[in-house]
SELUM-879736 format. One line per 8 residues: their letters; for each residue x, y, z of N, C-alpha, C, O. Coordinates in nm, 4 decimals, always signed. Layout:
<rotis>
A = X:Y:Z:X:Y:Z:X:Y:Z:X:Y:Z | ...
</rotis>
This chain:
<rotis>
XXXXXXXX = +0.1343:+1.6000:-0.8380:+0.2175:+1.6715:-0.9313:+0.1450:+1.6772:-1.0652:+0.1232:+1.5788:-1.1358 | +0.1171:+1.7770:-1.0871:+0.0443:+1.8252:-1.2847:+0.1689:+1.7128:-1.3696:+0.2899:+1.6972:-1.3532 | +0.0758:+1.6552:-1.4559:+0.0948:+1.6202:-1.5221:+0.1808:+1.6456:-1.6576:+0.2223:+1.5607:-1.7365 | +0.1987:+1.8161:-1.6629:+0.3033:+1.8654:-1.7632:+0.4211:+1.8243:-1.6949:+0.5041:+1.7668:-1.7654 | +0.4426:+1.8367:-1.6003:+0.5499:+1.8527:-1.5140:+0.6050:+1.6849:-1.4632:+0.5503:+1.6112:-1.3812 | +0.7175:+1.6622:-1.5357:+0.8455:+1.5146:-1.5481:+0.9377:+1.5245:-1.4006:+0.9991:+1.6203:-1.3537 | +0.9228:+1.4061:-1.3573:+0.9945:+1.4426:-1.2820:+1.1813:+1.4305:-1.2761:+1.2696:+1.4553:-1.1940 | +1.1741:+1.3909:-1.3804:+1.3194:+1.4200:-1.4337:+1.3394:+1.5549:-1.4168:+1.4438:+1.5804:-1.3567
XXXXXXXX = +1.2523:+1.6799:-1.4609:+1.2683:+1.7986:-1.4349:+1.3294:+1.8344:-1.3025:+1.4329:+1.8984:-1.2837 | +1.2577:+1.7885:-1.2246:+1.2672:+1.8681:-1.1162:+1.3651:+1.8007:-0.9775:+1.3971:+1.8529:-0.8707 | +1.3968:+1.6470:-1.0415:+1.5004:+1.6058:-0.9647:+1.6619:+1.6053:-1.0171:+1.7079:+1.6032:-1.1313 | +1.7103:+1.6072:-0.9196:+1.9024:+1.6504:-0.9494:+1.8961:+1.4828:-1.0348:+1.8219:+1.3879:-1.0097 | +2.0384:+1.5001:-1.1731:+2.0552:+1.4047:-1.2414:+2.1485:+1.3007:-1.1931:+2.2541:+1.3473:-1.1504 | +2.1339:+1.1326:-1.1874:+2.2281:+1.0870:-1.1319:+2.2692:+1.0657:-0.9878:+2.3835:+1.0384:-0.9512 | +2.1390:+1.0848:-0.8922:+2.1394:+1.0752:-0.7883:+2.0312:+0.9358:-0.7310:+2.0551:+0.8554:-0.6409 | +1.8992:+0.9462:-0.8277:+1.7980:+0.8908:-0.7934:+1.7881:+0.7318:-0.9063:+1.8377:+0.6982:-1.0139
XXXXXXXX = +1.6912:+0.6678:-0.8016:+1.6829:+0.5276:-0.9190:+1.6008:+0.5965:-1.0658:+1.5373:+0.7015:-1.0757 | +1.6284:+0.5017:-1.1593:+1.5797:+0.4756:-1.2617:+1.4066:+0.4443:-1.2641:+1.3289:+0.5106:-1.3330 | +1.3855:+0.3863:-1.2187:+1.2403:+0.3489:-1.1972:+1.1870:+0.4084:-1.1086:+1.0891:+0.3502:-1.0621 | +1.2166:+0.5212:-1.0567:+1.1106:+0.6441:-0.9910:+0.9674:+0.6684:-1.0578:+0.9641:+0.7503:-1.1496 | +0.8678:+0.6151:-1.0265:+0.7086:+0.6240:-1.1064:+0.6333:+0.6385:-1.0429:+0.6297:+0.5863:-0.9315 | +0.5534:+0.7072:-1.0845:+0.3995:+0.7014:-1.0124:+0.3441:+0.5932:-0.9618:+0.3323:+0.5280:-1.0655 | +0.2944:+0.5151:-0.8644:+0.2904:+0.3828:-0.8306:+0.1252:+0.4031:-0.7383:+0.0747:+0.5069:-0.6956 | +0.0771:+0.2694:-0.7321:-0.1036:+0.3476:-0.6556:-0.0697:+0.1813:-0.5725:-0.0344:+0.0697:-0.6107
XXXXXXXX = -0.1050:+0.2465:-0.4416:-0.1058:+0.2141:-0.2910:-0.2235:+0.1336:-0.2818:-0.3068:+0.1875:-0.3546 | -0.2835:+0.0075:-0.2163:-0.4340:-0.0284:-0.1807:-0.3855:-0.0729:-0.0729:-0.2914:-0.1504:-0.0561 | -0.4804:-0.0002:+0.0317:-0.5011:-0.0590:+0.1815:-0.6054:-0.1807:+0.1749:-0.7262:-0.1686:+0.1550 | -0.5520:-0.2718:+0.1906:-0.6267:-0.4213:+0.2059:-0.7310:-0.4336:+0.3025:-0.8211:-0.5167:+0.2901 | -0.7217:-0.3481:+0.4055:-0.7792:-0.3599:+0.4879:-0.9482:-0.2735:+0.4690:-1.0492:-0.3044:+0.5322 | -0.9375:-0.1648:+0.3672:-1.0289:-0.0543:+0.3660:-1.0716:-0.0690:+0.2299:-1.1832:-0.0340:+0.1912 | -0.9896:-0.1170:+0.1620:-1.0004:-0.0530:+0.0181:-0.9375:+0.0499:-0.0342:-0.8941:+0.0421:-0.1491 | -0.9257:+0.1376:+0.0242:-0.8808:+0.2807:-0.0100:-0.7043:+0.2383:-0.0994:-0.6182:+0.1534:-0.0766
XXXXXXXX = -0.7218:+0.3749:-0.2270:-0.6090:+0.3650:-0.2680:-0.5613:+0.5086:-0.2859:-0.6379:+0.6049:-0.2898 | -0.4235:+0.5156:-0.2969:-0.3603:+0.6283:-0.2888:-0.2093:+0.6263:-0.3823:-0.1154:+0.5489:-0.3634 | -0.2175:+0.7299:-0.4817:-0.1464:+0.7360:-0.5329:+0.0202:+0.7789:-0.5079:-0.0162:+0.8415:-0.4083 | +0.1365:+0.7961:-0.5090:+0.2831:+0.7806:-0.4509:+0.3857:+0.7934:-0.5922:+0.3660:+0.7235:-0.6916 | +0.4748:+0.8739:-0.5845:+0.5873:+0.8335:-0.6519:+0.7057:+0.7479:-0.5944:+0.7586:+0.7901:-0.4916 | +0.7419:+0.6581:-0.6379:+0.8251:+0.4917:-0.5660:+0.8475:+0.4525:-0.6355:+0.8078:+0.4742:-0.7500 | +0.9501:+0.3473:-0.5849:+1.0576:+0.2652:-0.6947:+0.9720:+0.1482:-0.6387:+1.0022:+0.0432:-0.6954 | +0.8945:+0.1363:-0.5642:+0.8626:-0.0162:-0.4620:+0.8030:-0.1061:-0.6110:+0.7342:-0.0545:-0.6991
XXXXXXXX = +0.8489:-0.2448:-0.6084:+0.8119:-0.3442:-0.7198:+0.6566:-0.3952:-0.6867:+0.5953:-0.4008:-0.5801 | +0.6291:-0.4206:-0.7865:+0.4942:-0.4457:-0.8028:+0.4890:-0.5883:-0.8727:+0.5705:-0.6443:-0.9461 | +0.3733:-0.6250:-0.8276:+0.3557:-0.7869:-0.9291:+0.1985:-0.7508:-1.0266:+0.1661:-0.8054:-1.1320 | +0.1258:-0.6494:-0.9550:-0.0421:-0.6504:-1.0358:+0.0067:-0.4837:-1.0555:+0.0889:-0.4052:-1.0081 | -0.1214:-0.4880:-1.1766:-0.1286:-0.3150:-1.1956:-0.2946:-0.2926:-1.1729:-0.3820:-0.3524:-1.1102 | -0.2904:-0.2021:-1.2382:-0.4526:-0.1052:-1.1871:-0.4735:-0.0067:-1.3044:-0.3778:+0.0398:-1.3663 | -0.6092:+0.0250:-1.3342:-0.6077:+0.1079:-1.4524:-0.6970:+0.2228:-1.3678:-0.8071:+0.2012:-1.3172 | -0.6233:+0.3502:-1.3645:-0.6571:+0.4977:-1.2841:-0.6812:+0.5837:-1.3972:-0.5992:+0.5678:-1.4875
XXXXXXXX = -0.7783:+0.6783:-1.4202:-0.8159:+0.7276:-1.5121:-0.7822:+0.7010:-1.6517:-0.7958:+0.7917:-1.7337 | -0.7439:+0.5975:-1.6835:-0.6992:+0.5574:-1.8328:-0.5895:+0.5243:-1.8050:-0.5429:+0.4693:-1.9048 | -0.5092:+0.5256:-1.7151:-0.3759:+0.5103:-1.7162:-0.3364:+0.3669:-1.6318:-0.3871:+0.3389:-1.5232 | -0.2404:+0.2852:-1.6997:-0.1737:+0.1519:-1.6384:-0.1160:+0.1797:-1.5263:-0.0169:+0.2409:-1.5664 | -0.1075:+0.1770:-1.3898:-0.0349:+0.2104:-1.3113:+0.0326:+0.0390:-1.1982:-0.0460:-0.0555:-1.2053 | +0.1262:+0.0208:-1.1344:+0.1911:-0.0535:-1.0729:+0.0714:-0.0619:-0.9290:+0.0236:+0.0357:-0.8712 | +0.0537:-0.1601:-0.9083:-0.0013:-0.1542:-0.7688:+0.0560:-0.2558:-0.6625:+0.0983:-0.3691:-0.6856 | +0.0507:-0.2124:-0.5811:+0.1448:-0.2376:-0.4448:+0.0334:-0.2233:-0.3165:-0.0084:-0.1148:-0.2761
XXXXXXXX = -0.0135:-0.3826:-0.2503:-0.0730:-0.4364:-0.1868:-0.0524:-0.3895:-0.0609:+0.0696:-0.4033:-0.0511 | -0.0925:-0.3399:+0.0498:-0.0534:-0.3411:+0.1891:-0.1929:-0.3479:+0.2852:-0.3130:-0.3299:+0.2650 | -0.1150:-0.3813:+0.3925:-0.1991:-0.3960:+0.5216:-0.2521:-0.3099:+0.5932:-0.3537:-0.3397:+0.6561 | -0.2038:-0.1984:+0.6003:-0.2418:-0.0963:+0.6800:-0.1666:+0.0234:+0.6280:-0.0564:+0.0273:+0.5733 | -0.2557:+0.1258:+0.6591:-0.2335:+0.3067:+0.5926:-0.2805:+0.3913:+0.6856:-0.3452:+0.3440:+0.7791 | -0.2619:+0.5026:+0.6793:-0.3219:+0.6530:+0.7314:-0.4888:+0.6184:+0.7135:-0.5619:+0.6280:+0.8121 | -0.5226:+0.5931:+0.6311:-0.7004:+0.5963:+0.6028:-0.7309:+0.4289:+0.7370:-0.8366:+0.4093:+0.7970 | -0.6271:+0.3553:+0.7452:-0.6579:+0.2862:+0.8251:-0.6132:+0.2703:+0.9902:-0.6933:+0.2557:+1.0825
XXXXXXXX = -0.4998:+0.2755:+0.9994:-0.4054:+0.2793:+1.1222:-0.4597:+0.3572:+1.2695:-0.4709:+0.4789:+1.2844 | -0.4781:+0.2912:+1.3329:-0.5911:+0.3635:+1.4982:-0.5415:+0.5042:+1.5136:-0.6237:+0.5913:+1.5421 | -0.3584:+0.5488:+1.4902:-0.3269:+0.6171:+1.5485:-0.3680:+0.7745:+1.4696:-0.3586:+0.8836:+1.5257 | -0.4174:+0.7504:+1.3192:-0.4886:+0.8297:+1.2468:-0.6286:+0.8592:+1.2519:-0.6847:+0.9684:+1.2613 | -0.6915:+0.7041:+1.2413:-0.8408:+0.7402:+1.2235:-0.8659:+0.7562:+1.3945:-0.9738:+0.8067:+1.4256 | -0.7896:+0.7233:+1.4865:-0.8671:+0.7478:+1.6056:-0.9546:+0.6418:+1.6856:-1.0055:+0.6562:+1.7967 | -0.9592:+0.5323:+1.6015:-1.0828:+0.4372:+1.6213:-1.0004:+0.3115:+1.6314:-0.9436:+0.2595:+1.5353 | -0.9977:+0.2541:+1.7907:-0.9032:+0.1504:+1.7908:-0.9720:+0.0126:+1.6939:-1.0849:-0.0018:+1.7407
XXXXXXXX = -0.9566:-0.0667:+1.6085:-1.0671:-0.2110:+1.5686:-0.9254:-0.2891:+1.5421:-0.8152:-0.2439:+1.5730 | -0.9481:-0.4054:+1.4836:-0.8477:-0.5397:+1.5019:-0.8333:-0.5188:+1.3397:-0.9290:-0.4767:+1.2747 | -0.7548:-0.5388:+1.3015:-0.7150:-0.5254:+1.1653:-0.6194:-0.6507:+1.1436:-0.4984:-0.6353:+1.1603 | -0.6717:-0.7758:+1.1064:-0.6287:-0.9098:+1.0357:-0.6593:-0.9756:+0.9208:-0.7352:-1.0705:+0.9013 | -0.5759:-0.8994:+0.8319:-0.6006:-0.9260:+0.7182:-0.5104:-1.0912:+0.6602:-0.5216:-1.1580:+0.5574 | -0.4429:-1.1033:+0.7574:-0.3454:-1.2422:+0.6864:-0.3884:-1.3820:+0.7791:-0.3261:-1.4881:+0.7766 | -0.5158:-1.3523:+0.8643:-0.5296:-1.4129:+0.9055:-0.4541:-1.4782:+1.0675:-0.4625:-1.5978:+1.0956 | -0.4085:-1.4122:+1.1271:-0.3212:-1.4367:+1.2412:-0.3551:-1.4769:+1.3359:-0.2719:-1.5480:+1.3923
XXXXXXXX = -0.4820:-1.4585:+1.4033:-0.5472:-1.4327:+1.4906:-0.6244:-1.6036:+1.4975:-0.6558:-1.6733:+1.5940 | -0.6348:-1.6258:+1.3507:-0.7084:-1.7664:+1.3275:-0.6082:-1.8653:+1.3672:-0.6308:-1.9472:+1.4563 | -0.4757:-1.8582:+1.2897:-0.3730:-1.9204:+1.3251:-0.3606:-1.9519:+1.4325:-0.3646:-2.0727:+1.4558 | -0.3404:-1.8581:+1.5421:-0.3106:-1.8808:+1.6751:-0.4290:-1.9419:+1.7370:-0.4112:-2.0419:+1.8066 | -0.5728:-1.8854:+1.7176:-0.6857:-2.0120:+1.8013:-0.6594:-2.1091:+1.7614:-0.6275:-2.1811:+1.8560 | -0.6486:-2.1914:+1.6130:-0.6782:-2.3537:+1.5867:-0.5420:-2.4025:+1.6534:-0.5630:-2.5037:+1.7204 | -0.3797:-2.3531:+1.6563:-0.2447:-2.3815:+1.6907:-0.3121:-2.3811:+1.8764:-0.2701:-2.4838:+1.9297 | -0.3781:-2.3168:+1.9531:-0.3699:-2.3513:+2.0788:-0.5008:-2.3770:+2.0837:-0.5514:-2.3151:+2.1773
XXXXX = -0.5846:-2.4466:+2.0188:-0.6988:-2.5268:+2.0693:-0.7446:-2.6172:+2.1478:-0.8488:-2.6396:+2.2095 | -0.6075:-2.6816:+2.1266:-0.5840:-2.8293:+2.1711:-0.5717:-2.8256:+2.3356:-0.6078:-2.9198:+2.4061 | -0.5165:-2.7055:+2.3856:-0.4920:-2.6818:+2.5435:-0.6248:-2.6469:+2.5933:-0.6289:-2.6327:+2.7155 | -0.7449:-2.6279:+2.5241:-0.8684:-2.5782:+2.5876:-0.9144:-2.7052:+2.7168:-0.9160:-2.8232:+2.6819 | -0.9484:-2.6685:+2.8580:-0.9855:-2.7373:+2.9321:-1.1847:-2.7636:+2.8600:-1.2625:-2.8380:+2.9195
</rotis>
């Protein structure tokens, strides 16, 4: 959305939250970020062409997800996979 353009303008009054903002997306997994208008809370921000923006952490996106890029790979970013070998180690013959 151009930047002249509020989106107070163009949304009905009294329907939508208060904190409707521009908000920037990072796939954890890729790097890749992508910008969004969202109410979703944020704890870190990010500075995008000069501008302070809210950033909002995730695991997986379109730039990442098999069923987009096409390319099945293991995507463990929280570590899960580790969890479960050292938790059933102990049963190894």
């Amino acid at each position: 959305m151009p930047p002249e353009i509020k989106t107070s303008d163009i949304m009905k009054k009294g329907i939508h939250p208060e904190n409707y903002r521009l908000v920037a997306f990072k796939d954890m997994s890729n790097g890749d970020i992508f910008l969004m208008y969202s109410t979703a809370e944020a704890k870190d921000t990010i500075e995008i062409d000069g501008e302070e923006l809210p950033l909002v952490k995730v695991e997986i996106s379109r730039t990442s997800h098999p069923y987009y890029t096409g390319k099945m790979k293991l995507v463990d970013t929280a570590g899960r996979i580790d969890k479960f070998r050292k938790k059933y180690e102990k049963f190894k013959k």
